[in-house]
C-alpha distance (Angstrom), angle and dihedral (degrees) to the residues before:
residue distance angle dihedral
X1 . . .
X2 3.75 . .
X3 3.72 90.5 .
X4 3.70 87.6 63.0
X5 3.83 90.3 54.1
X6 4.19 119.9 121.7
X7 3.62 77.0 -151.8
X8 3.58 123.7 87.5
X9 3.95 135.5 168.0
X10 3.71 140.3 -157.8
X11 4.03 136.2 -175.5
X12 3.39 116.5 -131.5
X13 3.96 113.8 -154.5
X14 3.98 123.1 -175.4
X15 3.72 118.1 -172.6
X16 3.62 124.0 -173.2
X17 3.51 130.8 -148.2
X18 3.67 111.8 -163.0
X19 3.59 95.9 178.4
X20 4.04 95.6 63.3
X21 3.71 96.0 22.7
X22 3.04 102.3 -119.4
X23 4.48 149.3 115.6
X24 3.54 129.2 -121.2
X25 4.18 110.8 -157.1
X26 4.03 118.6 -158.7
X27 3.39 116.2 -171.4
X28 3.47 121.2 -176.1
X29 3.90 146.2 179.9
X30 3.67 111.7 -134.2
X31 4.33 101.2 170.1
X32 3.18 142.5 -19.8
X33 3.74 134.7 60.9
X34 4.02 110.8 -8.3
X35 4.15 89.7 -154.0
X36 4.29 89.6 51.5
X37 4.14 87.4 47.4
X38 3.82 95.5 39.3
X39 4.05 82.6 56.8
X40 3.65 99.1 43.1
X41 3.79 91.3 43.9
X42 3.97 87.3 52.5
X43 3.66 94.5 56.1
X44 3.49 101.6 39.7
X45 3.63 90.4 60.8
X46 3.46 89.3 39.4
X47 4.15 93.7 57.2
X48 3.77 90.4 41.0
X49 3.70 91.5 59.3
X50 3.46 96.8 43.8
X51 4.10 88.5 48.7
X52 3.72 89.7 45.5
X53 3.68 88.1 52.1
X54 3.71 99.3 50.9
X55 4.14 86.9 42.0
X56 3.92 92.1 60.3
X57 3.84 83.7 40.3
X58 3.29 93.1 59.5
X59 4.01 101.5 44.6
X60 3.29 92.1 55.0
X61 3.66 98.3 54.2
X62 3.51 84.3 49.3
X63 3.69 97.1 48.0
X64 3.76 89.2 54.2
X65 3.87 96.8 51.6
X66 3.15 95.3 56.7
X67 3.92 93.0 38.8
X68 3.90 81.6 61.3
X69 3.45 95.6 47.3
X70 3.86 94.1 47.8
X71 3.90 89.4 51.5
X72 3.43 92.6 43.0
X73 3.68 87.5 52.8
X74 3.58 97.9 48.3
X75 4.00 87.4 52.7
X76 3.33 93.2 48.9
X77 4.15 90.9 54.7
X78 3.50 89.6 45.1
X79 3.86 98.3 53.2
X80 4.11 85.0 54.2
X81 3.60 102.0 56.1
């Protein structure tokens, strides 16, 4: 009967690795109805990577910016003295 149920749940486990820096993401289906959790499961992972993606996207834009402005910085200092 718990196949049959509208309700479903899932565990959620984050584990973080400080050493490398990085997260480990377990998802889960505990009950419910295996075609419901085999969907949510799907698009979970699906969002995360596409969040991940734009995240890293992101940084390094970022990282370059202000790798420009550094260098441009350090230019301009030199040029004075």
């Amino acid at each position: 009967m718990v196949g049959d149920s509208p309700i479903s749940a899932v565990r959620l486990q984050i584990t973080v690795n400080d050493a490398k820096g990085c997260r480990k993401i377990t998802l889960k289906g505990l009950y419910g109805d295996q075609e419901l959790l085999k969907g949510f499961i799907s698009l979970f992972r699906i969002k995360l990577h596409a969040l991940v993606k734009n995240q890293t996207k992101e940084g390094e834009t970022s990282k370059q910016s202000s790798s420009r402005n550094l260098k441009g910085a350090a230019q301009g200092s030199k040029s004075r003295v």
